[in-house]
ZAMARGU-4260 file (C-alpha; in steps of 0.2 Angstrom, whole numbers, plus 5000, padded with zeros to 4 digits):
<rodrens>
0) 5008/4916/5021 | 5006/4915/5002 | 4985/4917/4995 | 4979/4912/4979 | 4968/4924/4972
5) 4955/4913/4969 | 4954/4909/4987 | 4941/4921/4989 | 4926/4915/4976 | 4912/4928/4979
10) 4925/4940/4979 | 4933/4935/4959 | 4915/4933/4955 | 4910/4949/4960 | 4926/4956/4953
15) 4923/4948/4935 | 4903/4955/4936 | 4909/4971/4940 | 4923/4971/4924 | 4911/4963/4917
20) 4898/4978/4918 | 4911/4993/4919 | 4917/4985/4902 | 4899/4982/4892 | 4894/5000/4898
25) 4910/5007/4893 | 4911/5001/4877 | 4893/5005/4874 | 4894/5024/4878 | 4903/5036/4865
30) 4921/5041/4868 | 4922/5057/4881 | 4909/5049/4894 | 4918/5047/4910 | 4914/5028/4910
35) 4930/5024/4912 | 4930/5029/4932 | 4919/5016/4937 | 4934/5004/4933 | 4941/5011/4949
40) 4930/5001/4959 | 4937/4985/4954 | 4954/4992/4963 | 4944/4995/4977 | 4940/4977/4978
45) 4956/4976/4984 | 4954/4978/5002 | 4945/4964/5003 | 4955/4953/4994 | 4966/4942/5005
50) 4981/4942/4992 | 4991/4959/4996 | 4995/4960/4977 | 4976/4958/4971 | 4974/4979/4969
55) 4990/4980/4957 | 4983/4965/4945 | 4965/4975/4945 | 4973/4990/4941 | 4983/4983/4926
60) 4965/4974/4920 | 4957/4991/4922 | 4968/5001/4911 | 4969/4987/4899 | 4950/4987/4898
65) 4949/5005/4899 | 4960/5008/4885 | 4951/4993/4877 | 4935/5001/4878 | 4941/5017/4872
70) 4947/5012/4855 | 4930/5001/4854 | 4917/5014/4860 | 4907/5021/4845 | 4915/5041/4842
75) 4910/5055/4851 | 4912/5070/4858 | 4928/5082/4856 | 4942/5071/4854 | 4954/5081/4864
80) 4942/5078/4879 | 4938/5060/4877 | 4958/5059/4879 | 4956/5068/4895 | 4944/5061/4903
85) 4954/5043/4898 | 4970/5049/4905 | 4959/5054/4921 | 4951/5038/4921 | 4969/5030/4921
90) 4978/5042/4933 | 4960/5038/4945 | 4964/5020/4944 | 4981/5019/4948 | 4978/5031/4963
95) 4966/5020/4969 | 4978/5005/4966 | 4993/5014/4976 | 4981/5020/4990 | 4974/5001/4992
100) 4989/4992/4990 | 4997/5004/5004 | 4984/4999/5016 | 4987/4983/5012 | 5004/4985/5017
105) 5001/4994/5032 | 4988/4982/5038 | 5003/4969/5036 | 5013/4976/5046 | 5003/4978/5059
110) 5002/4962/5067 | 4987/4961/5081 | 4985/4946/5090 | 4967/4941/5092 | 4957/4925/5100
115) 4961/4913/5114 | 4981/4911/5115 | 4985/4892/5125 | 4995/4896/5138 | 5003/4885/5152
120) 4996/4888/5169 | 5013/4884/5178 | 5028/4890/5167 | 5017/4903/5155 | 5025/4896/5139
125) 5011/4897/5124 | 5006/4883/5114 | 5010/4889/5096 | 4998/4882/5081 | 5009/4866/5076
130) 5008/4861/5096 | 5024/4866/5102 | 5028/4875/5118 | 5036/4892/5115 | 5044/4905/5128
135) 5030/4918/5130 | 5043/4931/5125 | 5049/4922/5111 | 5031/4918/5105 | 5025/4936/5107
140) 5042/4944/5097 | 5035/4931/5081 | 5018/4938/5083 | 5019/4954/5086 | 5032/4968/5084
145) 5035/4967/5103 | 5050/4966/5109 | 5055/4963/5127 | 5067/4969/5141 | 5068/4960/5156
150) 5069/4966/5175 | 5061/4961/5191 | 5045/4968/5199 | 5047/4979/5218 | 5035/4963/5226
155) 5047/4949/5218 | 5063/4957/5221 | 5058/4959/5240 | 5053/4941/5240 | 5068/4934/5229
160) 5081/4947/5235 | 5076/4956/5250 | 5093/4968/5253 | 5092/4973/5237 | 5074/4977/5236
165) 5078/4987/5253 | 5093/4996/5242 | 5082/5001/5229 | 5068/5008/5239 | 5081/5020/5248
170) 5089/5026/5230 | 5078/5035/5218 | 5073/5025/5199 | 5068/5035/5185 | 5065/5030/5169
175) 5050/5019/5161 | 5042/5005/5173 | 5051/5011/5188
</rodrens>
């Protein structure tokens, strides 16, 4: 499922303000204030973003702006630091950025399934979202990371098969489910 990143408008507003803000004060402060960590935040904005690539793009606006504002902020301080407390600033933001966008990821892969699934009172297939009848197995391996095994319970084989079910009880099962 591909998002748009304006899907979210509260969430690219409040990502513009926040640049917005980071950038003024940045660019305000003289060169050596560690201004430039705040921009960090935008990242952050990430996990609630919808689009899985949204932490990436803020990370590459934040250095852009950060480096932006370090050549615009009025001089200051020992030049040696304000490079340091840049590259910090940079090496912060991009951390952030891998660390979000890895959650992201690993929120992905997790597939949870969550509210009311229609199911068929008498052959248990589920109705999917376009309306259509699926298998329950099949409609739980496309939904989840479930995969399933077949095999017969001790009440139905007894019912379905009883000589069998009277095998099995005299020989010992192990293993999972048995």
């Amino acid at each position: 499922m591909k998002t748009s990143l304006l899907e979210s408008p509260s969430l690219t507003a409040l990502t513009i303000a926040l640049g917005t803000t980071v950038f003024v004060l940045d660019v305000m402060t003289a060169r050596g204030v560690a201004i430039p960590m705040l921009y960090s935040g935008l990242v952050l904005l990430g996990l609630w973003s919808p689009h899985p690539r949204f932490a990436f793009i803020a990370a590459v606006i934040a250095t852009a702006l950060s480096i932006l504002g370090f050549f615009l902020s009025p001089p200051g301080g020992v030049p040696w630091i304000s490079a340091t407390n840049l590259l910090l600033a940079l090496a912060m933001i991009w951390a952030v950025g891998f660390l979000v966008l890895r959650y992201k990821r690993a929120e992905q892969a997790t597939k949870v399934l969550r509210g009311l699934l229609p199911i068929c009172a008498w052959c248990k297939k589920i109705r999917d979202d376009k309306g259509y009848w699926k298998q329950l197995e099949d409609y739980m391996e496309q939904h989840s990371e479930a995969h399933f095994t077949h095999g017969m319970c001790a009440e139905c084989m007894a019912k379905f098969d009883p000589a069998l079910a009277a095998q099995q009880r005299e020989t010992p099962q192990s293993g999972p489910g048995r």
